[in-house]
N, CA, C and O atoms as CSV, one atom per row, in Angstrom:
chain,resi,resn,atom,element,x,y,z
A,1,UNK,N,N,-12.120,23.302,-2.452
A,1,UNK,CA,C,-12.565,22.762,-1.186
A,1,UNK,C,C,-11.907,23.564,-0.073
A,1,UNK,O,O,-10.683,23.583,-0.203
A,2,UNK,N,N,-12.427,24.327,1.133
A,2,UNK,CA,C,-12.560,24.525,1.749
A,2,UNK,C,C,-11.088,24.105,3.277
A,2,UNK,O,O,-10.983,22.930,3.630
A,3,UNK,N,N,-10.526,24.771,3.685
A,3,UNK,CA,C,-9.906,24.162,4.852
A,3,UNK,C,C,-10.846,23.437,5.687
A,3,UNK,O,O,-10.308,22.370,5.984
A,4,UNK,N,N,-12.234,23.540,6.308
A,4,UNK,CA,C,-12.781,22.902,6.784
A,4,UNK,C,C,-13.848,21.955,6.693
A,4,UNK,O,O,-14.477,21.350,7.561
A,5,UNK,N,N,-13.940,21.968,4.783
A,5,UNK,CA,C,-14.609,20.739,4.276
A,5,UNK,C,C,-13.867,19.492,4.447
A,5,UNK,O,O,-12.656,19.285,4.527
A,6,UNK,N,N,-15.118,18.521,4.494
A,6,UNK,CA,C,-14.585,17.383,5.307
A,6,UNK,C,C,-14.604,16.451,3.771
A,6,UNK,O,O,-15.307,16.623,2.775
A,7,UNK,N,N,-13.720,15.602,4.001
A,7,UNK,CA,C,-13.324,14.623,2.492
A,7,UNK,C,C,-14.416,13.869,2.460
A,7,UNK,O,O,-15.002,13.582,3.504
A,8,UNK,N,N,-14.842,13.440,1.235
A,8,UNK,CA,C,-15.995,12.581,1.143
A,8,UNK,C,C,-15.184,11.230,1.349
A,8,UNK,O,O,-14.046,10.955,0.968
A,9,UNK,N,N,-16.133,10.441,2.089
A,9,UNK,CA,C,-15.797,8.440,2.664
A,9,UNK,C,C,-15.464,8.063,1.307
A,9,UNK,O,O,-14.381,7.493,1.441
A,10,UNK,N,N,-15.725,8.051,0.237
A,10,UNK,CA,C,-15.620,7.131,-0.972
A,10,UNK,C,C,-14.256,7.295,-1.484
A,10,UNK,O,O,-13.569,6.297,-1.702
A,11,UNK,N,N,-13.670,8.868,-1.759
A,11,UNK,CA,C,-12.276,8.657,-1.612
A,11,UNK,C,C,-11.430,8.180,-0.556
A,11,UNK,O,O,-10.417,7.675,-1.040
A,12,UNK,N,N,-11.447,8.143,0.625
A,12,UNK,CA,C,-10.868,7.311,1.616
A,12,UNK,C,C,-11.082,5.984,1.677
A,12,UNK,O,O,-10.666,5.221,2.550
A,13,UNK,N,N,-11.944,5.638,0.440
A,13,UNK,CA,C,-12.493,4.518,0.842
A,13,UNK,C,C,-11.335,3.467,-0.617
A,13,UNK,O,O,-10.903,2.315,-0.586
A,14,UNK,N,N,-11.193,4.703,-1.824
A,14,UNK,CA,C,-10.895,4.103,-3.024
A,14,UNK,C,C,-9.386,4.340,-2.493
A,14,UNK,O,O,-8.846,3.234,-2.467
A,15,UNK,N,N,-8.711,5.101,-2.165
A,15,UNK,CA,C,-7.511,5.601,-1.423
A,15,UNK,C,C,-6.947,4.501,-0.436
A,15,UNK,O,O,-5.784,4.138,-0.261
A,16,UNK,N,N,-8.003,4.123,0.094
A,16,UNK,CA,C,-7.253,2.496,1.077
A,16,UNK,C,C,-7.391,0.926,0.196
A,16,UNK,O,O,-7.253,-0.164,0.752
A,17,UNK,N,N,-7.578,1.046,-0.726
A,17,UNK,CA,C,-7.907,0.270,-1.729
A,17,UNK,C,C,-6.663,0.275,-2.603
A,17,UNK,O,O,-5.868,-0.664,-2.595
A,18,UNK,N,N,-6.520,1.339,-3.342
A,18,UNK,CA,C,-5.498,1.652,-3.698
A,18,UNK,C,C,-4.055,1.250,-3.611
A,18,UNK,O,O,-3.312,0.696,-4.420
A,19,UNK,N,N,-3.851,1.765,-2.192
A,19,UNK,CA,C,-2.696,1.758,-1.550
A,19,UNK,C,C,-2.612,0.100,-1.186
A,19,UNK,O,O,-1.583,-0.141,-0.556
A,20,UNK,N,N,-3.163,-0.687,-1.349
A,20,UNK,CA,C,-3.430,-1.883,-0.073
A,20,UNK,C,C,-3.140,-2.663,-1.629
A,20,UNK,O,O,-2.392,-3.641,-1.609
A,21,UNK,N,N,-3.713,-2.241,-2.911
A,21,UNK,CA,C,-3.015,-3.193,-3.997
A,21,UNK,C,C,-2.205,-3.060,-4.641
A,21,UNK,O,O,-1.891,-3.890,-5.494
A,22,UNK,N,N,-1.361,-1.530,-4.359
A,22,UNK,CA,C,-0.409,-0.868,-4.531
A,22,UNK,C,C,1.039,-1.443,-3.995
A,22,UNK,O,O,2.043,-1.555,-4.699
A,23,UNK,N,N,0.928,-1.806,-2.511
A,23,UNK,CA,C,2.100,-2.260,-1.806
A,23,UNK,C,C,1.964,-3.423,-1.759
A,23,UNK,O,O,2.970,-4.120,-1.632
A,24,UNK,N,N,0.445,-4.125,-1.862
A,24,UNK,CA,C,0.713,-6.041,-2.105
A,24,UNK,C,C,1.317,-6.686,-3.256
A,24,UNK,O,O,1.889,-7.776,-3.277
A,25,UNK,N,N,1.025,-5.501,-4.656
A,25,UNK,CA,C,1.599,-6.227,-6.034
A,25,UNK,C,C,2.677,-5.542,-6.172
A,25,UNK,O,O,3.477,-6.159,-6.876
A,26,UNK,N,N,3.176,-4.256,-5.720
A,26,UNK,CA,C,4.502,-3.619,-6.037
A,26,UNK,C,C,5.451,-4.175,-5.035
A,26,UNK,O,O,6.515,-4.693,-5.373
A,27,UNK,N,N,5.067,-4.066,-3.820
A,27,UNK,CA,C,5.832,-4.271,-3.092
A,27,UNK,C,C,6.580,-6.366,-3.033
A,27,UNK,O,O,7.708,-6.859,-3.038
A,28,UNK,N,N,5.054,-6.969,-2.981
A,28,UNK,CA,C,5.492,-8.311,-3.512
A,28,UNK,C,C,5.850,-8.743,-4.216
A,28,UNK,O,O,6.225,-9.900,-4.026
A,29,UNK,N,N,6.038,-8.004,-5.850
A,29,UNK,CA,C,6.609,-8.285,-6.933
A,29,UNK,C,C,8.251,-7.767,-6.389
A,29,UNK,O,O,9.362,-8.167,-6.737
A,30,UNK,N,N,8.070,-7.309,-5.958
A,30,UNK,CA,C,10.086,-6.701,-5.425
A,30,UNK,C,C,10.804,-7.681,-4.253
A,30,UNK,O,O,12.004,-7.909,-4.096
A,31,UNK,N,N,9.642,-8.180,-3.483
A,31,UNK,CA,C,10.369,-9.445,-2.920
A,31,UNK,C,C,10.800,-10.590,-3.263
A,31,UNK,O,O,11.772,-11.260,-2.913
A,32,UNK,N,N,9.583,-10.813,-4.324
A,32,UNK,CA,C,9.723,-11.875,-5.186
A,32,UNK,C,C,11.125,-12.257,-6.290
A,32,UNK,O,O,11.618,-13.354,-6.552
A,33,UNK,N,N,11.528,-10.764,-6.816
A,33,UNK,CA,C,12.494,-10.895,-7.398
A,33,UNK,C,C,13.405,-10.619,-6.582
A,33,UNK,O,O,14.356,-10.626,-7.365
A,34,UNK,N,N,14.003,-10.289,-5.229
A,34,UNK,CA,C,14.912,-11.093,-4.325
A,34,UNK,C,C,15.277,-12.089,-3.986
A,34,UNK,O,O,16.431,-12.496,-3.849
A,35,UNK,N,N,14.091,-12.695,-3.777
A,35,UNK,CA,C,13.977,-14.397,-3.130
A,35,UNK,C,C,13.903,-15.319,-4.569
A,35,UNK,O,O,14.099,-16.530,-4.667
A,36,UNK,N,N,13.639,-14.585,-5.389
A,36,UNK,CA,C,13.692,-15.812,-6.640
A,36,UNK,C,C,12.437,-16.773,-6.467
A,36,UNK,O,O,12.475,-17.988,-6.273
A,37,UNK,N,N,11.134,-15.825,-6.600
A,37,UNK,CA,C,10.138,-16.642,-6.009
A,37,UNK,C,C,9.145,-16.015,-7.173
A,37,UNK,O,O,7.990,-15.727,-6.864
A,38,UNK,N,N,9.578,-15.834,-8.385
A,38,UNK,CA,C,8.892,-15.026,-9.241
A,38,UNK,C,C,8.291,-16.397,-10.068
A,38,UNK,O,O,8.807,-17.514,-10.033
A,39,UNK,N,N,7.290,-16.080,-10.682
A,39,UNK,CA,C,6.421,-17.196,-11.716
A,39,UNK,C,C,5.831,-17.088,-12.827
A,39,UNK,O,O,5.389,-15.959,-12.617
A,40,UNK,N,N,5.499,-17.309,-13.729
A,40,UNK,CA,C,5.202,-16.767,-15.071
A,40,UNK,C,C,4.355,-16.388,-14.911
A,40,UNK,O,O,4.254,-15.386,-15.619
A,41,UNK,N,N,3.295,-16.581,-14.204
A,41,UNK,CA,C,2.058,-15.624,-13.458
A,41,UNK,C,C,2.531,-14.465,-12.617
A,41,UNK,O,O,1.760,-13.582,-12.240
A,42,UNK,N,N,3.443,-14.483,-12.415
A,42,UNK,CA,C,3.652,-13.335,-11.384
A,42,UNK,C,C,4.633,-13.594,-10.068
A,42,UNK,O,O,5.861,-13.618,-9.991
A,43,UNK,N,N,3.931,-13.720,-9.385
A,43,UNK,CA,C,5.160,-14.030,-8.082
A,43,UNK,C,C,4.110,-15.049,-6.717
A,43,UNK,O,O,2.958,-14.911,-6.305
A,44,UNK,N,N,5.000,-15.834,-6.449
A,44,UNK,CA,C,4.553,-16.955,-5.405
A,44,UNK,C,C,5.150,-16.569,-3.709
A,44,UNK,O,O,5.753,-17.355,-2.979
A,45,UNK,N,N,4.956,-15.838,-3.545
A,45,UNK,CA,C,5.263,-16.139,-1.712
A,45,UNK,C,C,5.246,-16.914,-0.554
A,45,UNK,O,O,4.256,-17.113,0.150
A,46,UNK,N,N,6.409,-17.360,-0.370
A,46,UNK,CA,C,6.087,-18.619,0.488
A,46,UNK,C,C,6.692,-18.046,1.739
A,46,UNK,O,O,7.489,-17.108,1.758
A,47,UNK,N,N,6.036,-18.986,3.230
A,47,UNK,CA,C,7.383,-18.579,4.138
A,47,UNK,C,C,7.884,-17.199,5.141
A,47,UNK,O,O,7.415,-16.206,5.697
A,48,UNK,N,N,8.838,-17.737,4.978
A,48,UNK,CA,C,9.888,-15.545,5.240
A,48,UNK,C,C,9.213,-14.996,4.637
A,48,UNK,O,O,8.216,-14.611,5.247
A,49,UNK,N,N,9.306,-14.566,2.945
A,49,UNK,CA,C,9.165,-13.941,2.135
A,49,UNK,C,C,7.475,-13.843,2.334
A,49,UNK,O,O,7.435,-12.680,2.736
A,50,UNK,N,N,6.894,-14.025,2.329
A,50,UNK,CA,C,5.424,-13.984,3.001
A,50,UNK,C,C,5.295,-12.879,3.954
A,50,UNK,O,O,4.701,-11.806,3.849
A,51,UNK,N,N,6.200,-13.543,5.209
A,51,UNK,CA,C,5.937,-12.824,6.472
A,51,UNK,C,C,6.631,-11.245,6.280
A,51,UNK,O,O,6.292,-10.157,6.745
A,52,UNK,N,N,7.718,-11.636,5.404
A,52,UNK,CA,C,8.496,-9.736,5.236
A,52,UNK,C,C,7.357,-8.754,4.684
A,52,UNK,O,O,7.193,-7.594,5.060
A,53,UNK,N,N,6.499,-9.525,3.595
A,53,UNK,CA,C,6.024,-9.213,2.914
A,53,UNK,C,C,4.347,-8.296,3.656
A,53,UNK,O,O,3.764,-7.226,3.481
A,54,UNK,N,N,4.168,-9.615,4.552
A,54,UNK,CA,C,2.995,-8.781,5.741
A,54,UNK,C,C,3.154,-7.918,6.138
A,54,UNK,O,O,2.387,-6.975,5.941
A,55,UNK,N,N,4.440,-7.816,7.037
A,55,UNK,CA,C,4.876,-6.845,7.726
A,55,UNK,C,C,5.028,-5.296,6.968
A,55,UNK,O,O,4.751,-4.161,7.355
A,56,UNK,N,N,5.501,-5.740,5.931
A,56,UNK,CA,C,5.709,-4.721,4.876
A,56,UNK,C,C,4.693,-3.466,4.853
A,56,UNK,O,O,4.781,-2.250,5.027
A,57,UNK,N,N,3.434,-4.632,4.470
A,57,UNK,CA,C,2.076,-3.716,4.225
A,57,UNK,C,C,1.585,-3.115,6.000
A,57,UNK,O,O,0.838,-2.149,6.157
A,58,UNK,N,N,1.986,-3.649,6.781
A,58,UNK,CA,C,1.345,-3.192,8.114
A,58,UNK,C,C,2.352,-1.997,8.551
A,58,UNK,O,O,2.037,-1.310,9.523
A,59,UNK,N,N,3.869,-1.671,7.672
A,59,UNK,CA,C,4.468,-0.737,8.269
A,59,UNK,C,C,3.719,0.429,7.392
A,59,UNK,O,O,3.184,1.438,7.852
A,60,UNK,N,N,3.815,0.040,6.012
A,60,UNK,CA,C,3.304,1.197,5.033
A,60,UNK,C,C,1.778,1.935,5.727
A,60,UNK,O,O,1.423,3.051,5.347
A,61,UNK,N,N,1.241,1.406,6.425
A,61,UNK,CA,C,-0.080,1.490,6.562
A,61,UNK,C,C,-0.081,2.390,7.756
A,61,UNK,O,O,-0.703,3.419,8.021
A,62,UNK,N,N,0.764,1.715,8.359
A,62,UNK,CA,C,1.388,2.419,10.148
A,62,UNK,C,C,2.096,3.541,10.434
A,62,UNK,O,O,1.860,4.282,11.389
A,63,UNK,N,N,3.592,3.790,9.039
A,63,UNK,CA,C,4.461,4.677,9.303
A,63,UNK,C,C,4.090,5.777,8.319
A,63,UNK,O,O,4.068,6.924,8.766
A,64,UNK,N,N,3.687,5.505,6.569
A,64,UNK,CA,C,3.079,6.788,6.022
A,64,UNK,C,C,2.321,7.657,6.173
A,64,UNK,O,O,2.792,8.726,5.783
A,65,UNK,N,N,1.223,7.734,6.610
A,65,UNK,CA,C,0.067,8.540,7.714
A,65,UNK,C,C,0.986,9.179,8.891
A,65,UNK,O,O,0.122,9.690,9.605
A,66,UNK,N,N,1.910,9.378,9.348
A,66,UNK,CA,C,2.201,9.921,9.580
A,66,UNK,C,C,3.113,10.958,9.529
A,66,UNK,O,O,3.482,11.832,10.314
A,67,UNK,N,N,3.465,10.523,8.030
A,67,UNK,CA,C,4.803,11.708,7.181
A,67,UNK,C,C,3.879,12.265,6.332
A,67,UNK,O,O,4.422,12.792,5.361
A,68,UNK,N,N,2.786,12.334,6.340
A,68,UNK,CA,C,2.131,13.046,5.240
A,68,UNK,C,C,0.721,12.549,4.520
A,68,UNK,O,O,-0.113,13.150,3.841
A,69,UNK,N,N,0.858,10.905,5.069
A,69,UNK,CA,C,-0.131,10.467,4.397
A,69,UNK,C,C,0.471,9.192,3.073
A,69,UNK,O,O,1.629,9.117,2.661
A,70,UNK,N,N,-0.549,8.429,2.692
A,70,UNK,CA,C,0.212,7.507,1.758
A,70,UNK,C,C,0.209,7.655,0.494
A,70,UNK,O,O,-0.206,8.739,0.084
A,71,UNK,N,N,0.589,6.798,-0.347
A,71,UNK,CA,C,0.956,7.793,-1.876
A,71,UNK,C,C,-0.537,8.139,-2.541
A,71,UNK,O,O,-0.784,9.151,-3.196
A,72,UNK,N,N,-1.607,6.915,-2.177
A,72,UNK,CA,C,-2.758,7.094,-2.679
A,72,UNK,C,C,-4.273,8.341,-1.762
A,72,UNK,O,O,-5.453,8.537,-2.053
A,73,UNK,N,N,-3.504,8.797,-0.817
A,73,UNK,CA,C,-3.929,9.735,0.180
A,73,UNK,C,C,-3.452,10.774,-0.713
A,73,UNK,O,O,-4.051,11.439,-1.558
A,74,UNK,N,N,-2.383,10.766,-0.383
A,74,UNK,CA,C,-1.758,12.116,-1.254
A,74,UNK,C,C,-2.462,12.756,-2.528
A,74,UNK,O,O,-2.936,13.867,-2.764
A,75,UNK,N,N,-2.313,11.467,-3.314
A,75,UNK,CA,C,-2.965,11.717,-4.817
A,75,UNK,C,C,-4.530,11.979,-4.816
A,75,UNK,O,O,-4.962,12.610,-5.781
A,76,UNK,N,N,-5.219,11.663,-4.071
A,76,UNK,CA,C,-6.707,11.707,-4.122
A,76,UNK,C,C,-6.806,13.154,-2.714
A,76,UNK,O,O,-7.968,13.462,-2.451
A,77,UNK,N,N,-6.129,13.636,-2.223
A,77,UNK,CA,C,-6.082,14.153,-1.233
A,77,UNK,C,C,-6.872,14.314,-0.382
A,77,UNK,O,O,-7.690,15.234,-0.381
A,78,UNK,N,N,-6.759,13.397,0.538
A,78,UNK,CA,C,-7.969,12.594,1.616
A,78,UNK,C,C,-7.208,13.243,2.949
A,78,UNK,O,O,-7.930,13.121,3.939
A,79,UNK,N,N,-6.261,13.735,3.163
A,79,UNK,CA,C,-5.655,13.920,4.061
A,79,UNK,C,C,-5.899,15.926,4.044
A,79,UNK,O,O,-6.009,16.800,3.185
A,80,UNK,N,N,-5.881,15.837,5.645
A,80,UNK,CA,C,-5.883,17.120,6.226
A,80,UNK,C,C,-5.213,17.686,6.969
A,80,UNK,O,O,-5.489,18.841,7.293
């Protein structure tokens, strides 16, 4: 591909998908086992741990794109 071929929408599309269930189950499974909010299903968020947890995904979303792009940008290389 080309320096000035343009990325096809469907990887940007599977790439924000990705990333968005990437940092809700990785990242919430790691709060969860802080807060002691883990469940035999998985993990329960209540609360704080909720709200850290929002914030979380709105920094990943906010501050990676601009160091390079996010891990699932990277890997599908959607970024230019």
């Amino acid at each position: 591909m080309s320096e000035s071929a343009t990325v096809p929408t469907w990887r940007k599309v599977v790439a924000a998908i990705l990333d968005f269930l990437t940092v809700f189950f990785g990242l919430g499974y790691l709060i969860a086992l802080v807060t002691g909010e883990t469940t035999e299903a998985g993990f329960s968020l209540d609360g704080l741990s909720a709200l850290v947890l929002f914030a979380a995904i709105i920094a990943y979303f906010w501050v990676l794109p601009r160091f390079g792009g996010t891990v699932w940008q990277r890997i599908l290389r959607t970024r230019r």
